[in-house]
N, C-alpha and C positions, 0 to 999 in steps of 0.2 A: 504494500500500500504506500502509496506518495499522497501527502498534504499538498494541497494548493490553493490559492486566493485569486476571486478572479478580481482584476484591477478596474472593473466599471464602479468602483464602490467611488473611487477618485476622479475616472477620466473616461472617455473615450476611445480617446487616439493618447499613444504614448510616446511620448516624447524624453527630451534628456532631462527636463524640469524636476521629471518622476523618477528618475535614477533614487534620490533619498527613500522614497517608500519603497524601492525595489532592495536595498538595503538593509531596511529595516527587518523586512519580508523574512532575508534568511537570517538575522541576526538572530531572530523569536523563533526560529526553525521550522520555517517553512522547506519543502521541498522544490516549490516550483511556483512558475502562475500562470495562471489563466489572463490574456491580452486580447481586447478587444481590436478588431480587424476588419474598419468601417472606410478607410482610405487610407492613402500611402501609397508607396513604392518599396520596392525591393531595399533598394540602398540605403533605406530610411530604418525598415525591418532591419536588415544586416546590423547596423549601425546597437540594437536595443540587442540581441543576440548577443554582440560583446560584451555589454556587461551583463547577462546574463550567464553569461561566461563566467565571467571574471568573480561572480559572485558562487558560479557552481550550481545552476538552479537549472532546472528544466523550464520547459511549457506547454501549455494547449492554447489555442487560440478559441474567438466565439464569433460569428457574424448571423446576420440577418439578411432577407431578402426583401425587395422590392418589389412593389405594383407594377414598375418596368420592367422588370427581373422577375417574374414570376413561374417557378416550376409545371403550377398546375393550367396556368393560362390557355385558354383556345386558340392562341393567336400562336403560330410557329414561331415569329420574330422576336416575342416575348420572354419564350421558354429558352430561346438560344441564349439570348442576356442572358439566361438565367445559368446558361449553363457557362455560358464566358465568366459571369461575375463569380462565379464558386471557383472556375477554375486561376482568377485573379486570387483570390483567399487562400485557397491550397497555395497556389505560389508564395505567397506574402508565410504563411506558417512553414513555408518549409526552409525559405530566406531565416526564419528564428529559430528553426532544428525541432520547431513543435512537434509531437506526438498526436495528436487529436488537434481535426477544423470539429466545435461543435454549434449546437444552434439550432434554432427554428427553422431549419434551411430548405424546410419543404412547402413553402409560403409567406406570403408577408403577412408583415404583423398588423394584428388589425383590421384585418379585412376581412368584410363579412358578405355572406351570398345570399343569408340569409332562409336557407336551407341547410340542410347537411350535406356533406362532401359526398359527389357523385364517382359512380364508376370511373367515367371517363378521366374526372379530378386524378384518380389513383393511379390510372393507367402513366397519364402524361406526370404525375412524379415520379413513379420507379423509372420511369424512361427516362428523365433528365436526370436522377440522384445514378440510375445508373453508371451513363455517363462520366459522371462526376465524380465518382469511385473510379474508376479506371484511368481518370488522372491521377486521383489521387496515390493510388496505387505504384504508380511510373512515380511519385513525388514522396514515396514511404508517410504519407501524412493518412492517417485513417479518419473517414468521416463516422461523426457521431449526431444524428438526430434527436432533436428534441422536442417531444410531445407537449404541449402546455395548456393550462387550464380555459375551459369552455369561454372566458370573459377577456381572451387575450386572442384565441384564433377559434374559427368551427374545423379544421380538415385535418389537424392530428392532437386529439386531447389524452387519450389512456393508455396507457401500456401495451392493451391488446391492441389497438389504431396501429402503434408504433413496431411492435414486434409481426404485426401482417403488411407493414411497406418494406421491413429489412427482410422479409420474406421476396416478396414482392420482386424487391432490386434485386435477390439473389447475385451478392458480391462481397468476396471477403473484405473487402475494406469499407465495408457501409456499415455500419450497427445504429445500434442507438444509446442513448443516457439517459439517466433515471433522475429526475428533480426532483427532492422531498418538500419543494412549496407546492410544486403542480400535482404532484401525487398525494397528497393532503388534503387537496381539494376535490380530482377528481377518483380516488382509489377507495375502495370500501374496506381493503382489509390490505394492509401494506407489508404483509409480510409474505402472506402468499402470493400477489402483485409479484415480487422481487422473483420470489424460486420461479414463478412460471414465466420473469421475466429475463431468465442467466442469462440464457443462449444468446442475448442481442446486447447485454448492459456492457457497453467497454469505456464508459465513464459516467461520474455521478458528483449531481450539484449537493451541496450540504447547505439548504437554506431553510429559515424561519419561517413559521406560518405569517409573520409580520415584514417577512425582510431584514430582519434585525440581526442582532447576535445570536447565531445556532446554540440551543440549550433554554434560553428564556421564553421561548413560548410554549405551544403543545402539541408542534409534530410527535407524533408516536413515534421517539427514536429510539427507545427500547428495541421495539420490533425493525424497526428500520437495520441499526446494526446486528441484529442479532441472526435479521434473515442475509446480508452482507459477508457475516462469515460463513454463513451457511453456506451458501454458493460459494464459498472462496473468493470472494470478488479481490481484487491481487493492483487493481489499477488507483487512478486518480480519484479524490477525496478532494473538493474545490469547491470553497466557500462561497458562496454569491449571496452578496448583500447590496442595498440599494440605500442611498439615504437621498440629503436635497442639495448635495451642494453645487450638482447641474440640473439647473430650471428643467432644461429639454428631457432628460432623461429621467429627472422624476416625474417630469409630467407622463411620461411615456410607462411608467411602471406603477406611476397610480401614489406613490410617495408622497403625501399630504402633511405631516407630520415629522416630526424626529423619533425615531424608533431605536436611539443609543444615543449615549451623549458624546463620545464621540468614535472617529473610525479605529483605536487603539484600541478601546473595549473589543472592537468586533473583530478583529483580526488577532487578538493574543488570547482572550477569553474562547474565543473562537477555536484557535486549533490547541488548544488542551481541551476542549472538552470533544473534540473530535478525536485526540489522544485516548483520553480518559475511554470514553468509549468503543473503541478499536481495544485496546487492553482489558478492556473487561470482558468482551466475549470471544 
C-alpha cells in the first residue's frame, strides 16, 4: 500500500509556487501525490517530476472531460476530442512517471440528459476508453475510472455501472477506482460493494462524507478497510479533500463552508488515521 494526497485541496494546475507543500507532503510521510492534469505541456510536467524526484515521491494524476470532449457524445468529432484530450493526459502523467491517469473520464461533469445512460451512451464509451487504454498502454500509464455520485453525473454512479464499462473496454490497462464519498452515497453495503468490486479497483480515493478530514465524519470505514485487506488491495490510498480556497472549484464541488480549519489538519490527521487503519486490519 502507498499513501497519497491528491493536490486539488490547494491548486489546480501545479506549479513551482507549490514545490513547499510538495515538501511538506513527504516530510509527514506521504508516499506520493495525486496532481491535477487540466492544462500544461510536457516540459512544464517534466519540470514538477524533478522534484518529485528529488523528494523521492511517486504519482497518479486526475483529469476530467469536457462537453467538447465528450466520450459518450453522438457526434464522431466530439468523441475524437475526447479521445485526443485523454491521450494529451496520458502524455502529461507519463512526462511525471505517474502510475495511474484517474477520473471521471467517461463524461463531463455535470451534465445531465436527463434520463439514464442509454445503450448506445455505453457502447461509444468502451469504444473511446478503449482507445485510450491502448495508448495508455504504449505510455505504461494505467487508466482508472471513476464512478461518482447521482448529483454530480447520471452515466456512471455505482460500482456495478463501473465494473460493467471495464468489462465492456475489455483492456488490461482500463480499471476503475473506488471513492469512499461517492460510494457512501451511492452503495448500500460497502463492504460487499469492495469484494464484488476486486477485479476492476487499481486505485482508491480516501474521502469524507463532508470532504473534510478522512476519520471525522461517518463513512463506514470500518468496513471500508477491512473489506480493502480482504481483497489484498496492494495499490494507492489518496486522500481527496476539497475546501474554498478556489472560488471555481469549490463552486464546482459544492464546498459552501469550511469543513477543517485548516489544510495541515487534513493532510497529517489524514494519513495517520489512514495509517492507523491499514495496521489495524
Amino acid at each position: 500500500m502507498r499513501t497519497g494526497m491528491n493536490l486539488l485541496l490547494w491548486t489546480t494546475h501545479i506549479t513551482s509556487e507549490h514545490f513547499p507543500i510538495i515538501e511538506k507532503l513527504k516530510k509527514v510521510g506521504y508516499d506520493g501525490v495525486e496532481l491535477p492534469v487540466f492544462e500544461g505541456d510536457a516540459a512544464h510536467y517534466r519540470t514538477i517530476r524533478k522534484e518529485l524526484d528529488n523528494h523521492g515521491l511517486g504519482c497518479t494524476t486526475v483529469t476530467v472531460m469536457t462537453p467538447e470532449a465528450s466520450p459518450i457524445s453522438p457526434d464522431a468529432s466530439v468523441r475524437q476530442a475526447a479521445v485526443d484530450r485523454l491521450k494529451w493526459a496520458i502524455e502529461m502523467t507519463a512526462a511525471l512517471g505517474g502510475t495511474h491517469l484517474c477520473g471521471p473520464i467517461h463524461s463531463p461533469l455535470a451534465v445531465f440528459s436527463g434520463t439514464p445512460p442509454t445503450a448506445d451512451e455505453k457502447k461509444r464509451a468502451a469504444d473511446v476508453l478503449r482507445q485510450a487504454a491502448e495508448i495508455g498502454q504504449q505510455a505504461k500509464v494505467r487508466l482508472a475510472v471513476e464512478y461518482l455520485n447521482r448529483f454530480e453525473c447520471y452515466f456512471l454512479t455505482t460500482a456495478a455501472d463501473a465494473k460493467a464499462l471495464v468489462k465492456a473496454v475489455g483492456h488490461p490497462y482500463f480499471s476503475s477506482m473506488y471513492d469512499t464519498f461517492h460510494a457512501n452515497i451511492e452503495e448500500k453495503d460497502l463492504e460487499k460493494t469492495i469484494v464484488e468490486f476486486a477485479d476492476c479497483i487499481s486505485h482508491v480515493h480516501i474521502s469524507e462524507n463532508d470532504r473534510g478530514t478522512p476519520g471525522t465524519g461517518h463513512v463506514h470505514w470500518e468496513e471500508t478497510f477491512k473489506a480493502l485487506k480482504k481483497i489484498k488491495y496492494d495499490g494507492w490510498l489518496t486522500i481527496e479533500a476539497f475546501g474554498r480556497a478556489l472560488p471555481a472549484l469549490a463552486a464546482a464541488t459544492k464546498v459552501w463552508r469550511d469543513l477543517f480549519p485548516n489544510a495541515e489538519e487534513v493532510y497529517t490527521k489524514g494519513l495517520q488515521f489512514m495509517q492507523d487503519m491499514w495496521q489495524k486490519y
